[in-house]
C-alpha positions as CSV (number, residue, x, y, z in Angstrom):
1,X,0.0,0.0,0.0
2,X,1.4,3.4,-1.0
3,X,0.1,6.9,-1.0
4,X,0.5,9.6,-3.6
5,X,-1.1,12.6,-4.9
6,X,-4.2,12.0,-6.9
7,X,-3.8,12.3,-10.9
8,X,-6.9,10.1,-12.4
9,X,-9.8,12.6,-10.8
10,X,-12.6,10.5,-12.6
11,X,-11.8,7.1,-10.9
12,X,-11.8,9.0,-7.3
13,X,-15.1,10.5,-8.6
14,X,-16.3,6.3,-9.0
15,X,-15.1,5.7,-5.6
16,X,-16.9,8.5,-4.2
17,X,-20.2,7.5,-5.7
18,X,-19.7,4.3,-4.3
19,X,-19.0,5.3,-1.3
20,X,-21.2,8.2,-0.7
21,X,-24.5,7.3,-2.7
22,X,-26.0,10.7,-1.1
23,X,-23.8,12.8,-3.3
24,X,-26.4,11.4,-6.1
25,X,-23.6,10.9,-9.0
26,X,-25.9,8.8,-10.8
27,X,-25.5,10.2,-14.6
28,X,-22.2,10.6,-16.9
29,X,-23.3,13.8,-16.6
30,X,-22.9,14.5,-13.1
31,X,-19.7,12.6,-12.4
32,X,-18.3,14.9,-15.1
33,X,-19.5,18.2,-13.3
34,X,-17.8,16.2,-9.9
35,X,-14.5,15.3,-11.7
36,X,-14.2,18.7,-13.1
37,X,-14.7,20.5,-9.6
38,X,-12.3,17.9,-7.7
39,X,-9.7,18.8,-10.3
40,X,-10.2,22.7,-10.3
41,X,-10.4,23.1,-5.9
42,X,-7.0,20.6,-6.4
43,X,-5.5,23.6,-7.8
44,X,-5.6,25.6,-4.9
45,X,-2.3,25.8,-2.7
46,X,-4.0,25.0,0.1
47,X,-6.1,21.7,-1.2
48,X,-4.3,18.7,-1.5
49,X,-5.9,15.1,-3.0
50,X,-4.4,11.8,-2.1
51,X,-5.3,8.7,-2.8
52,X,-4.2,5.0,-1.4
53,X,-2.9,2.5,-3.9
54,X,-2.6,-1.1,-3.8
55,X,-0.1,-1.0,-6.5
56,X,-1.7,0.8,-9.6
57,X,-5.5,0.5,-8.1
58,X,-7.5,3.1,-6.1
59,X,-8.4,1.7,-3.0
60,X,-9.5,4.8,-0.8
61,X,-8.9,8.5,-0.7
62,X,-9.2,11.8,1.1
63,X,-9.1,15.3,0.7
64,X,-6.7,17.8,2.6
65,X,-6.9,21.3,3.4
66,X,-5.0,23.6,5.1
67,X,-6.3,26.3,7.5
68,X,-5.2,29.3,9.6
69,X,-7.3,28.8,13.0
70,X,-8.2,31.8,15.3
71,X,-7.5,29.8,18.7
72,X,-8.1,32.5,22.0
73,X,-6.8,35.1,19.9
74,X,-3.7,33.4,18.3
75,X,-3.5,32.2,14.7
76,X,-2.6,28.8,14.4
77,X,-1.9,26.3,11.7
78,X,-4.4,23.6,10.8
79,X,-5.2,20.5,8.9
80,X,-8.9,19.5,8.0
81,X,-9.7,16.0,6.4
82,X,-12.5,15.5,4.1
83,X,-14.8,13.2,1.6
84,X,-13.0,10.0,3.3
85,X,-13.4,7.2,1.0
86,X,-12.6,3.6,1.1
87,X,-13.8,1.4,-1.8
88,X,-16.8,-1.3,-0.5
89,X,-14.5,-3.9,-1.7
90,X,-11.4,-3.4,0.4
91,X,-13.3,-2.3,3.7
92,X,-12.7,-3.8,6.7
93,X,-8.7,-3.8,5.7
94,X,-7.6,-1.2,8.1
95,X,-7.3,1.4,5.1
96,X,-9.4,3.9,7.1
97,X,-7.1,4.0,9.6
98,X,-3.7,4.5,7.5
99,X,-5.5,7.6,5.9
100,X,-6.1,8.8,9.3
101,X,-2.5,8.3,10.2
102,X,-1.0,9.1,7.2
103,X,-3.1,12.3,7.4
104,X,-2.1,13.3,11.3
105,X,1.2,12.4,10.8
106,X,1.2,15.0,7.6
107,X,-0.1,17.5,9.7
108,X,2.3,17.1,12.2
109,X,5.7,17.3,9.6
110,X,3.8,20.4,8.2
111,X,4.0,22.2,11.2
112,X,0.2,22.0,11.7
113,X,-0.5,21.2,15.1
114,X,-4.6,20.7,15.2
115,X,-6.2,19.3,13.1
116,X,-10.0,18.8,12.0
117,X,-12.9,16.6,10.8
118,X,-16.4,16.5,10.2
119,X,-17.5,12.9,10.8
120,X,-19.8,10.4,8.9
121,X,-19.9,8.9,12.1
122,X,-18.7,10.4,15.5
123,X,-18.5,7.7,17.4
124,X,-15.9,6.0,14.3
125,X,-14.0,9.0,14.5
126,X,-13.6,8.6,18.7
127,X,-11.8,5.7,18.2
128,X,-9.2,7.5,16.5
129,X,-8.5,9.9,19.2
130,X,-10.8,12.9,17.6
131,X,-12.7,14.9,20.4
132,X,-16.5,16.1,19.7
133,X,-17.0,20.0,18.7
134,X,-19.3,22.7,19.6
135,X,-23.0,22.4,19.3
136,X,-24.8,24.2,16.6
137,X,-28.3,25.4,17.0
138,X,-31.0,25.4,14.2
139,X,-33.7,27.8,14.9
140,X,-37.0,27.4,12.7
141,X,-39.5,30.6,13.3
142,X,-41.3,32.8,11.6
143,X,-39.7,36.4,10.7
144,X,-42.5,38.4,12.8
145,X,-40.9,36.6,16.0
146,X,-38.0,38.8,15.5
147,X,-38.0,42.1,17.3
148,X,-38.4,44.7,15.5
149,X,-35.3,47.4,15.7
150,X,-35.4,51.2,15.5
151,X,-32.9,53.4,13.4
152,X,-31.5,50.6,11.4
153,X,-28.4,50.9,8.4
154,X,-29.4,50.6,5.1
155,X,-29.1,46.8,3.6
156,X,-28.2,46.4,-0.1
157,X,-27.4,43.6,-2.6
158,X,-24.4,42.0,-2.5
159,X,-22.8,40.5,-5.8
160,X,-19.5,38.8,-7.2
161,X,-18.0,42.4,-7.7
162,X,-18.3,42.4,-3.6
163,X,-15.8,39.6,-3.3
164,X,-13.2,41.9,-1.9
165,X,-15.5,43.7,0.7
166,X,-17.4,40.1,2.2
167,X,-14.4,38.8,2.2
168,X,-12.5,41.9,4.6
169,X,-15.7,41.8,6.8
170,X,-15.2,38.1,7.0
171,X,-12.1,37.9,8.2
172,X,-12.6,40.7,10.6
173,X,-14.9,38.6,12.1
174,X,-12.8,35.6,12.3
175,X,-9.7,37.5,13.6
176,X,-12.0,38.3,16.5
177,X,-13.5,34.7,17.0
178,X,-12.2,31.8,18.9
179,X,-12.5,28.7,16.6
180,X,-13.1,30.3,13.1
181,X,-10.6,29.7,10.2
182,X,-9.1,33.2,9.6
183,X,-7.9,34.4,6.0
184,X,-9.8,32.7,3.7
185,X,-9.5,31.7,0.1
186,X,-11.1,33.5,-2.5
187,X,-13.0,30.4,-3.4
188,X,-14.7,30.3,0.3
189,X,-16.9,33.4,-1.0
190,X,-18.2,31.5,-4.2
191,X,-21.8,31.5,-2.8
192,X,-21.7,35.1,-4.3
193,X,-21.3,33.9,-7.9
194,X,-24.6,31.6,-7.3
195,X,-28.4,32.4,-9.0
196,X,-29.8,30.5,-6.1
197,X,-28.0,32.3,-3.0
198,X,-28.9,35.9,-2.2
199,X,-26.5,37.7,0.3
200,X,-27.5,41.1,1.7
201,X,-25.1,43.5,3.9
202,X,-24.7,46.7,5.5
203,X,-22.5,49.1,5.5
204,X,-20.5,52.1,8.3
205,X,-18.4,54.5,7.3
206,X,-18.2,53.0,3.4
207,X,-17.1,49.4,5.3
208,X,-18.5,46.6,5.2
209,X,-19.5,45.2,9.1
210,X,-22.4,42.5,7.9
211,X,-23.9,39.8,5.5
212,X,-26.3,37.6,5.9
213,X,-26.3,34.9,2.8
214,X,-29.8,33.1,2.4
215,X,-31.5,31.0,-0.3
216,X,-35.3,30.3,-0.9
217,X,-37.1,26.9,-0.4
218,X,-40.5,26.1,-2.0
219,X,-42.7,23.8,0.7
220,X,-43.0,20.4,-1.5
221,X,-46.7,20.6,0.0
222,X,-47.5,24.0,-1.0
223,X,-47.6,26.0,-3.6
224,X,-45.2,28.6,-5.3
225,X,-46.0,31.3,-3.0
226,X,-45.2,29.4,-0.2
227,X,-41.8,29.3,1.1
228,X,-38.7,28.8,3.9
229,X,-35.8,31.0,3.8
230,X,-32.7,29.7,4.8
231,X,-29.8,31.1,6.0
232,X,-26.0,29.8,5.4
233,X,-24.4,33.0,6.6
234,X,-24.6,35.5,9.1
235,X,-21.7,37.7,10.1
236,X,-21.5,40.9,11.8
237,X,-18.6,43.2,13.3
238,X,-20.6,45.6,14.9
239,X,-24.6,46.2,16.8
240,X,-25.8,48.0,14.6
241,X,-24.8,45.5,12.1
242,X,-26.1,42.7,13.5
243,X,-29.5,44.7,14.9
244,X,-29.8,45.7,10.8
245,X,-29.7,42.2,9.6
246,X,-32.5,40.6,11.8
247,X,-34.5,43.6,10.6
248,X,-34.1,42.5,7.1
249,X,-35.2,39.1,8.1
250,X,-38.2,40.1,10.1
251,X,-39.4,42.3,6.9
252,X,-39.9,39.5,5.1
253,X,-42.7,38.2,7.0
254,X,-45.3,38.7,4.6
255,X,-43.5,36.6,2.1
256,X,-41.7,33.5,4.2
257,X,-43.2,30.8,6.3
258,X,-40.6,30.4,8.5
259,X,-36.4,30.7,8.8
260,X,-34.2,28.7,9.4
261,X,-31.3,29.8,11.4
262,X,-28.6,28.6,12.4
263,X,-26.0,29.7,14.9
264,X,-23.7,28.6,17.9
265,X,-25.7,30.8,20.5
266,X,-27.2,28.9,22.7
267,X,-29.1,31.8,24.3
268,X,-30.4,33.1,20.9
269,X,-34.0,32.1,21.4
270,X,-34.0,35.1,24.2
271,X,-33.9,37.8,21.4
272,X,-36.9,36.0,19.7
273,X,-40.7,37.8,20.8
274,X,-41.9,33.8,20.7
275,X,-39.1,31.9,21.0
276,X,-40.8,28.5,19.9
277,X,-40.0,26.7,16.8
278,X,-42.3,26.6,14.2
279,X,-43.3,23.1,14.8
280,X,-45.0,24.1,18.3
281,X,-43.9,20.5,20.0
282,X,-43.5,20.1,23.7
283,X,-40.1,18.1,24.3
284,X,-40.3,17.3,28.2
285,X,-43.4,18.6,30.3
286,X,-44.4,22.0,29.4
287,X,-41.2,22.6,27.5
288,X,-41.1,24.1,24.1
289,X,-39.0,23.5,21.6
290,X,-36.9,26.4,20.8
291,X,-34.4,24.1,18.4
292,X,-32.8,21.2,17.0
293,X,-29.0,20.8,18.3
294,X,-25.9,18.8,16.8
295,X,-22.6,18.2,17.0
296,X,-20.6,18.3,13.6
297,X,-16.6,19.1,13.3
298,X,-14.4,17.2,15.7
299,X,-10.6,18.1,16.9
300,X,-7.5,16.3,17.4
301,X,-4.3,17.9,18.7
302,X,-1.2,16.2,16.8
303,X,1.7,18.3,18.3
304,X,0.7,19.2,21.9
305,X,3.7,21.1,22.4
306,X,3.6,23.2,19.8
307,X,-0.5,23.5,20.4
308,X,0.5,25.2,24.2
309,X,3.4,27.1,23.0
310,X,0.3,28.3,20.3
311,X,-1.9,29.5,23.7
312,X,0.9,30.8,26.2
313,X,-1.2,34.1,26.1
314,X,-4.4,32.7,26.9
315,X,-6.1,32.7,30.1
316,X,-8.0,29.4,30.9
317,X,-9.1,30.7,34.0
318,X,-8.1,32.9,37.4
319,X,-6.2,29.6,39.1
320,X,-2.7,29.8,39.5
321,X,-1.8,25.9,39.4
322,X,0.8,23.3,38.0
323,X,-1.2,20.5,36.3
324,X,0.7,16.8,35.5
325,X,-0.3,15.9,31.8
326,X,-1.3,12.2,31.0
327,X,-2.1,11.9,27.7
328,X,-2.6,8.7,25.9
329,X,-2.8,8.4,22.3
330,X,-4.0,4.5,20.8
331,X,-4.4,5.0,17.3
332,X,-0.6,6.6,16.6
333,X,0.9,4.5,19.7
334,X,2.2,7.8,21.7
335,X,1.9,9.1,25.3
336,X,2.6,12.5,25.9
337,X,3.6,13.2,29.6
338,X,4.4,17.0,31.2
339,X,4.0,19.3,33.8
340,X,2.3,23.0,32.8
341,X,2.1,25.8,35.2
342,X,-0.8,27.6,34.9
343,X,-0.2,31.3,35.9
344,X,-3.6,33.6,36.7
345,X,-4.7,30.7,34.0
346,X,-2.0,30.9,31.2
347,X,0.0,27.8,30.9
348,X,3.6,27.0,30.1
349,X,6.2,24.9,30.8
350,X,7.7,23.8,33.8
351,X,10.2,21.3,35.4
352,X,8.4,21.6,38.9
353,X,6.8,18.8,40.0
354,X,2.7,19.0,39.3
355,X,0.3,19.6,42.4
356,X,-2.5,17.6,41.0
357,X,-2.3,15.2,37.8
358,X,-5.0,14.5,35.1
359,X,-4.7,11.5,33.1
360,X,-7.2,11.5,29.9
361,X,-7.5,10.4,26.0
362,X,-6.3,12.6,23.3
363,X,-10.0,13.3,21.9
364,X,-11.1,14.0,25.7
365,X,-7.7,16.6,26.1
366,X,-8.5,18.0,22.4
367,X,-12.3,18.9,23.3
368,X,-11.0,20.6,26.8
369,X,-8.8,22.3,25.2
370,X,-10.4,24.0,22.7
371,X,-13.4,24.8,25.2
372,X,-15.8,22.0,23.7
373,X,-15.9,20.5,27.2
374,X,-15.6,21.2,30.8
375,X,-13.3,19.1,33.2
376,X,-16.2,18.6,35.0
377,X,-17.3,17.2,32.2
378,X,-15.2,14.9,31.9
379,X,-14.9,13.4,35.2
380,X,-18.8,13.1,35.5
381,X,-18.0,10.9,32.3
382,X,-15.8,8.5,33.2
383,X,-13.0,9.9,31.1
384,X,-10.6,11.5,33.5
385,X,-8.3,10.0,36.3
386,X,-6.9,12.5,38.4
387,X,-4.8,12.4,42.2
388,X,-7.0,12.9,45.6
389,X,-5.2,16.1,46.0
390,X,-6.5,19.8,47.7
391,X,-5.0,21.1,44.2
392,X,-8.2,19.3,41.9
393,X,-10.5,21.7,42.8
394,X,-8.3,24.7,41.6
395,X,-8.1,22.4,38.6
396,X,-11.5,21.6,38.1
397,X,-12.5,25.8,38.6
398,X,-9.6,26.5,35.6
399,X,-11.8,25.0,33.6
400,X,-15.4,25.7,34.9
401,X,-16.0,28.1,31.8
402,X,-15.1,26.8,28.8
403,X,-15.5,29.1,25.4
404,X,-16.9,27.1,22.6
405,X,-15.3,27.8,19.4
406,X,-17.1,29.0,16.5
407,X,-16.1,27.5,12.7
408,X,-18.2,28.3,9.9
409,X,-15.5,26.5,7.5
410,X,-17.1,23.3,5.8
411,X,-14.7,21.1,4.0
């Protein structure tokens, strides 16, 4: 088995369909329109496909990207994995795991210290020493359930010739956000080149601070007056911006049955007037349903060195502590092992010997770090063994309030 850099796009394409019968690349026509975009996004700097050869034949596949993370505050390197494929007849091989390794240990020579996945199957991915992401809310109400806001910015059209300004008000965004993938490619803001996605901003000072990006859907019950609108992107850099863009929503209340919104605040449905979804079901008691909830892109540190020297500035907390490192990694055979003091929360470092030790999986240690989970968490789950020390509580308090990261980067 060897790996190298994918040349025949058309018989990854027949793996794909294979593997992915959802993507619906049924006709000769449709595989073409796939080959031809795998080929064209493989041109980017930043893409990379690779496929796994027994000898000359195509057994499996992935696709590699390389990201610029916003991580509380500092830019770090990152790796994202995608459209995993391994062909029906050479499953259960162990394939899926050497393009897992293959990928981290990539990562890891390229100097990219985290890296990223969004999984087919979560619990597959676990295995492999990937820890579960933030939860994303989808709200479904009806525009007139948003408030209505007073002295309001303009909102006009935004088209392909906007590239340049979505793009600066993007990224200003991201620089400010813990989680989101910071300078992105021009090909990221390609929804602006597409008939079926409208995106509307507004603008300060002859600046771009907001978008939303939102695309119709006719109810297959209805009729062609009836229909959802559904948003894909909402970013905002300022108030006024984001007070501006919910007005533009809630105008459209005499033309929309209901939106669907989604977003990583979990205390959104306290801006609604009715916070209820659109469905009107009770989910325990006399609870109402406010929204449906998942969890999507999962994390794995590779280098966990060079991930803290990537934090040093961060606070994790107000405790001034030195916590022992256990970290056990199955799937690439490692065990990391280290003391870090934690000073008013920032961690480094240190030769002293630890006051309390935590000993946890690589997944668990990825999701705590990155604020997906609480040590609390953790230990209510089973997945943390730690010393009967005074110093655990102080531990436990450095990580009581975890921030979730945000990432609006699908790959």
């Amino acid at each position: 088995m060897n790996f190298e850099q994918m040349k025949d796009f058309s018989t990854y394409t027949e793996l794909s369909q294979r593997c992915y019968p959802g993507m619906k690349l049924n006709s000769k026509e449709e595989k073409e329109r796939y080959t031809e975009h795998r080929e064209k996004m493989n041109k980017e700097e930043t893409i990379r496909t690779i496929g796994l050869y027994d000898q000359e034949k195509l057994v499996g596949g992935y696709i590699e990207y390389d990201f610029i993370s916003n991580l509380h505050g500092s830019k770090v390197n990152s790796a994202g994995i995608g459209t995993v494929a391994v062909d029906l007849m050479n499953k259960k091989q162990g394939n899926a795991k050497r393009i897992i390794r293959k990928f981290l240990h990539d990562a890891r020579q390229n100097g990219r210290p985290l890296t990223m996945l969004y999984p087919f199957q979560p619990s597959f991915y676990k295995q492999m020493g990937f820890g579960l992401g933030p939860r994303l809310h989808t709200y479904r109400f009806h525009p007139s359930q948003l408030p209505v806001f007073q002295d309001t910015l303009e909102t006009v059209e935004l088209r392909e010739e906007d590239t340049s300004a979505v793009s600066k008000c993007y990224n200003e965004w991201a620089h400010t956000t813990h989680g989101a993938s910071c300078d992105k490619e021009a090909y990221a803001f390609s929804f602006l080149k597409k008939d079926d996605r409208h995106t509307v901003g507004v603008f300060e000072d002859g600046e771009l601070t907001g978008y939303v990006t939102f695309e119709f859907q006719q109810l297959e019950e209805g009729h062609f007056l009836q229909n959802d609108l559904i948003v894909s992107n909402f970013f905002y850099n300022s108030i006024k911006a984001y007070q501006s863009l919910l007005q533009f929503l809630h105008n459209q209340k005499d033309q929309v049955r209901s939106i669907l919104f989604p977003t990583f605040d979990e205390r959104f449905s306290m801006i609604l007037d009715n916070p209820c979804h659109t469905d009107e079901k009770l989910i325990f008691s006399i609870y109402h349903k406010t929204s449906e909830a998942g969890q999507g892109l999962m994390y794995r540190i590779v280098d966990i060195p060079a991930f803290l020297e990537s934090i040093q500035d961060h606070s994790f907390g107000d405790e001034t502590i030195r916590v022992g490192w256990k970290i056990e990694d199955t799937l690439l055979d490692e065990h990391y092992e280290a003391v870090w003091q934690f000073e008013g929360g920032k961690p480094s470092l240190t030769d002293k010997p630890a006051e309390v030790t935590l000993e946890l999986g690589i997944g668990e240690f990825s999701s705590l770090l990155l604020g997906c989970t609480s040590l609390e968490d953790l230990l209510y789950q089973g997945s943390l063994q730690y010393d009967e020390t005074e110093a655990f509580e102080k531990s436990l308090r450095l990580f009581e309030s975890p921030l979730e990261p945000e990432c609006w980067t699908f790959f």
